[in-house]
C-alpha positions in Angstrom: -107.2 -95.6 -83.8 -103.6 -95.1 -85.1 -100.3 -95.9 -83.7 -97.2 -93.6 -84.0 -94.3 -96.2 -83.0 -91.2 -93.9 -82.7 -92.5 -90.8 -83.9 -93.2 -87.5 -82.1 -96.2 -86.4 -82.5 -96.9 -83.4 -84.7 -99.8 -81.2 -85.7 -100.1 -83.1 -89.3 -100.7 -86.3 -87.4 -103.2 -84.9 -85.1 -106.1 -85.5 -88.1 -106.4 -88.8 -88.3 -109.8 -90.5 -89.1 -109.0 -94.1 -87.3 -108.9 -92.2 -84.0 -110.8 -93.9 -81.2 -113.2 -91.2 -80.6 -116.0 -90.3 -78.4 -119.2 -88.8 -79.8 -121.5 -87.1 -78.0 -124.4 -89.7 -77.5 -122.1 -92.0 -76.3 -120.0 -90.1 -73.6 -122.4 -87.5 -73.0 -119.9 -85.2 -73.5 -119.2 -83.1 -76.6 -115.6 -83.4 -78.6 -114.2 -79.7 -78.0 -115.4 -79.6 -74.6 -112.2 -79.1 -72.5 -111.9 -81.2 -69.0 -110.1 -80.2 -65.9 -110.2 -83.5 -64.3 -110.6 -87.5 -65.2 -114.1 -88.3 -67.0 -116.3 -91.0 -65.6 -117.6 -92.5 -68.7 -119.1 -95.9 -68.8 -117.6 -99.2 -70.3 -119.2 -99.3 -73.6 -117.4 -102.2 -74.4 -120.1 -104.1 -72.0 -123.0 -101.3 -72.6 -122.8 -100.5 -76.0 -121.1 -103.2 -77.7 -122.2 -102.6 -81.3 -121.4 -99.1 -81.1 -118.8 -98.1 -83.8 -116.8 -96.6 -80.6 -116.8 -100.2 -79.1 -115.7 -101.8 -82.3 -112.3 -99.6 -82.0 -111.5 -101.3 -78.7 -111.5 -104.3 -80.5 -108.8 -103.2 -83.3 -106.9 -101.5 -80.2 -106.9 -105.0 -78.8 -106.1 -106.8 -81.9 -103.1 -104.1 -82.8 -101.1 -104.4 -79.2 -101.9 -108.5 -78.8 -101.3 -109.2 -81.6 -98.6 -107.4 -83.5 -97.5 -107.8 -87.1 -94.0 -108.6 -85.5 -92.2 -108.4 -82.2 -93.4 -109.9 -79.0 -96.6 -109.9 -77.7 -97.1 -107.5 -74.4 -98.8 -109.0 -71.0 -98.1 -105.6 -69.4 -99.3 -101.8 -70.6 -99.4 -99.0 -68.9 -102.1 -96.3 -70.3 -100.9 -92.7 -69.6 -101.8 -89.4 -71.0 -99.4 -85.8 -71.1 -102.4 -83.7 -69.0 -104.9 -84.4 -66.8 -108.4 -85.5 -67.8 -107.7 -86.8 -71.4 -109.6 -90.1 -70.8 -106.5 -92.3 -69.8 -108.7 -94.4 -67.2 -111.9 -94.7 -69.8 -109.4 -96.1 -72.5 -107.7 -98.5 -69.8 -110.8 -100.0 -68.9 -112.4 -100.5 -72.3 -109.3 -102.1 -73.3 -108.9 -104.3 -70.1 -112.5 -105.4 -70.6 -112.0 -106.5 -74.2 -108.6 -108.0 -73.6 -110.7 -110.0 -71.0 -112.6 -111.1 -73.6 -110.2 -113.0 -75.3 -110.7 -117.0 -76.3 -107.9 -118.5 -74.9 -108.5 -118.1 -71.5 -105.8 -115.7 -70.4 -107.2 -113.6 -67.4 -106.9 -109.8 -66.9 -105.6 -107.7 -64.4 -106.8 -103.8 -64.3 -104.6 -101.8 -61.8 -105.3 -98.2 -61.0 -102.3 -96.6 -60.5 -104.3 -93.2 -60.0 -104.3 -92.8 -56.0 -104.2 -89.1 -56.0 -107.5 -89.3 -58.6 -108.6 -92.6 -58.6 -111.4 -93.8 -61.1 -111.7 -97.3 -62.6 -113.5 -98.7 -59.6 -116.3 -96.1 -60.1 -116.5 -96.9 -63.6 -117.2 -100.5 -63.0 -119.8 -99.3 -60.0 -117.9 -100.0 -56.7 -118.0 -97.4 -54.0 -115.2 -95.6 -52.8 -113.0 -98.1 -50.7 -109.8 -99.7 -50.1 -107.8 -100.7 -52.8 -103.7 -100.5 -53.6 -102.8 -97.2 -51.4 -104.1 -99.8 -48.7 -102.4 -102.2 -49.6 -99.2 -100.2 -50.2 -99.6 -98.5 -46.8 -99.3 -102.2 -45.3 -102.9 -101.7 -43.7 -104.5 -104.6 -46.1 -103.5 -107.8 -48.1 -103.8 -107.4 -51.3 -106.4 -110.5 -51.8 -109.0 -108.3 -49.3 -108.9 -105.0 -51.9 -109.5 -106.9 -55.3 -112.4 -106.5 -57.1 -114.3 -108.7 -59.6 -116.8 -106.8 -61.8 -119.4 -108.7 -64.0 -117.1 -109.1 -66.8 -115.5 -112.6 -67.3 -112.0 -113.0 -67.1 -111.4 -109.5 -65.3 -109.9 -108.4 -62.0 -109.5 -105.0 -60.7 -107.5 -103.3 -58.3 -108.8 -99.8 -57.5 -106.6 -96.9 -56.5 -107.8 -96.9 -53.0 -108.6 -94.5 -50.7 -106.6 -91.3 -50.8 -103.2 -91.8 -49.0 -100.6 -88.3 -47.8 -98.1 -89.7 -49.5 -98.8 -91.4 -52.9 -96.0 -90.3 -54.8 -93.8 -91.9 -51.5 -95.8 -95.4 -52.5 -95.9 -95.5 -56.0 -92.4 -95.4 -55.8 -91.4 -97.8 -52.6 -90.3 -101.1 -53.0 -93.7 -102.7 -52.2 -95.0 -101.1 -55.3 -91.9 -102.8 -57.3 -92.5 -105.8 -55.9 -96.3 -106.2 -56.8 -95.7 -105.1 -60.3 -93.0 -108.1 -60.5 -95.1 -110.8 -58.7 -98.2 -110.2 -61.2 -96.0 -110.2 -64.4 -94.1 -113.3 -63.4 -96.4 -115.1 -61.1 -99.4 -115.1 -63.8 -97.7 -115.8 -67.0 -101.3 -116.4 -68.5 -102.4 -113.1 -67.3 -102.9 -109.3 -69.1 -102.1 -106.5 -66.9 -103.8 -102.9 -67.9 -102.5 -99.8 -65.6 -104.0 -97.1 -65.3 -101.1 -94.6 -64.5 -100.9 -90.9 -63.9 -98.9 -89.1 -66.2 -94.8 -89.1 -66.0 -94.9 -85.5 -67.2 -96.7 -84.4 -64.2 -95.6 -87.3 -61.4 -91.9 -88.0 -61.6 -92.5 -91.4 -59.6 -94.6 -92.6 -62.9 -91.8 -93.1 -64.5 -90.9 -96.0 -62.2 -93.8 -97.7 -63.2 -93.0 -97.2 -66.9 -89.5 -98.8 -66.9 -91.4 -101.9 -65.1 -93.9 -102.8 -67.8 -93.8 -104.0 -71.2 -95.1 -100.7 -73.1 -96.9 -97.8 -73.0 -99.8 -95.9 -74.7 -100.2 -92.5 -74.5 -104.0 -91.4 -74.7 -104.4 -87.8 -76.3 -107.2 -85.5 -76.2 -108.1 -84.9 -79.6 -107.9 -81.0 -80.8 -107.4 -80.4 -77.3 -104.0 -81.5 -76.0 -100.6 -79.7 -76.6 -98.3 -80.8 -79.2 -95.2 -79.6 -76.9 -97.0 -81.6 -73.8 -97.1 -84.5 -75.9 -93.5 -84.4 -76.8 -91.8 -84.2 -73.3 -93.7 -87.0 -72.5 -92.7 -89.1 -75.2 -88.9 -87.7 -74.0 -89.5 -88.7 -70.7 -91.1 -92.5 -71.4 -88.7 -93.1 -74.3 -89.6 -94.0 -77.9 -88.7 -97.6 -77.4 -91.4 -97.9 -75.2 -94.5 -96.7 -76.8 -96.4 -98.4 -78.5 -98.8 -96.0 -79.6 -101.1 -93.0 -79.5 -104.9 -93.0 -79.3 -106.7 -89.9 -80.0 -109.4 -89.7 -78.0 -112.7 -87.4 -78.2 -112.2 -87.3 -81.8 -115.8 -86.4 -83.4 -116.8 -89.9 -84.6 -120.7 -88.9 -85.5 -120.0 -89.3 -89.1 -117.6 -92.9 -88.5 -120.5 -94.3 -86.2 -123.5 -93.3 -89.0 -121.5 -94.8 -91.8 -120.5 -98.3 -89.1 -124.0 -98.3 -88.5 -125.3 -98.7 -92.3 -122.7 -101.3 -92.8 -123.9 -103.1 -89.7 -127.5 -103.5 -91.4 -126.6 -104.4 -94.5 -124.7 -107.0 -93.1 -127.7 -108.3 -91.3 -129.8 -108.3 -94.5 -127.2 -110.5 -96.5 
């Protein structure tokens, strides 16, 4: 995992060994595979918790909640510059470990996604209601939450797929919701799961509504240029990072592993 605060990214900083990666045993996919649309992988946060993979949630967590200086963020969008970089697999690992937190503070995971929507799936619901319900004014909101096993943790899946979701991402109702949930639960994370501003103009909406943003990118496999125009379009001020994703951790999770039993044998 490393964060880029203020920086563009550039090819020198695409090979970086702290990136939160995915090796093949775990996602069942391999690194350089390329994706057209959002993976389903599961939450190994819950499934896999010892994995090395798991363990970077946990320093993910630990870096945005609590930072080395500045204020802490209740709000965070997770984005990515394409489609299918892992955006929605990052934003409910995190969610689930911010949820596992000691002081009580309850999390809220919002998928944002209604053209492609994935979180519920992840946490195995079946396709249903959820905000492009609610947004459409055919559902309160308390009838399309969801409460996986997890502690702590409340989701709000994408819904089912609306005509006009870039109409309600950006209408008022949308606004509102993101302003009761920030200021209503001051004790309360919120994780969103967002489509990408580079490719849906209303995104950006969301974006100026939250406390900061992280950009998930596709290691080896997303565009340098991609990556740029989105960090033009969010704004430098408001990112608080980059997480390399699918980066080839087989050699990280070996070497976390050996430590792992030596530490058991002390």
């Amino acid at each position: 995992m490393k964060f880029f605060k203020g920086k563009k990214q550039s090819r020198g900083s695409e090979r970086q060994p702290e990136s939160l990666g995915q090796d093949k045993d775990s996602a069942g996919q391999r690194p350089g595979d390329k994706h057209k649309t959002e993976d389903v992988f599961g939450i190994i946060t819950t499934e896999k918790p010892g994995f090395f993979e798991a363990d970077q949630f946990r320093v993910l967590r630990t870096k945005l909640f609590f930072p080395a200086s500045g204020k802490r963020p209740r709000s965070i969008a997770v984005t990515g510059a394409e489609v299918g970089e892992g955006k929605s697999f990052i934003a409910a690992n995190l969610a689930v470990c911010a949820a596992q937190n000691v002081d009580d503070r309850q999390t809220l995971l919002i998928d944002c996604d209604m053209r492609l929507p994935t979180i519920h799936r992840m946490f195995g619901f079946e396709d249903g209601p959820g905000l492009s319900d609610y947004l459409s004014g055919e559902i309160p909101l308390s009838a399309v939450l969801r409460k996986p096993p997890a502690d702590k943790l409340t989701i709000l899946p994408g819904g089912r797929l609306p005509d006009n979701p870039s109409e309600l991402l950006s209408s008022t109702k949308m606004s509102l919701l993101l302003q009761e949930v920030q200021s209503r639960y001051e004790d309360r994370y919120i994780i969103i799961d967002l489509p990408s501003p580079r490719l849906i103009a209303e995104a950006e909406l969301v974006v100026r509504q939250v406390d900061c943003v992280i950009i998930v990118v596709s290691y080896g496999q997303t565009l340098t240029s991609h990556v740029n125009e989105l960090i033009d379009i969010i704004g430098k001020d408001r990112i608080s990072g980059i997480v390399f994703n699918r980066f080839d951790t087989s050699m990280h999770s070996s070497l976390y592993r050996m430590y792992k039993k030596f530490i058991r044998r002390k």
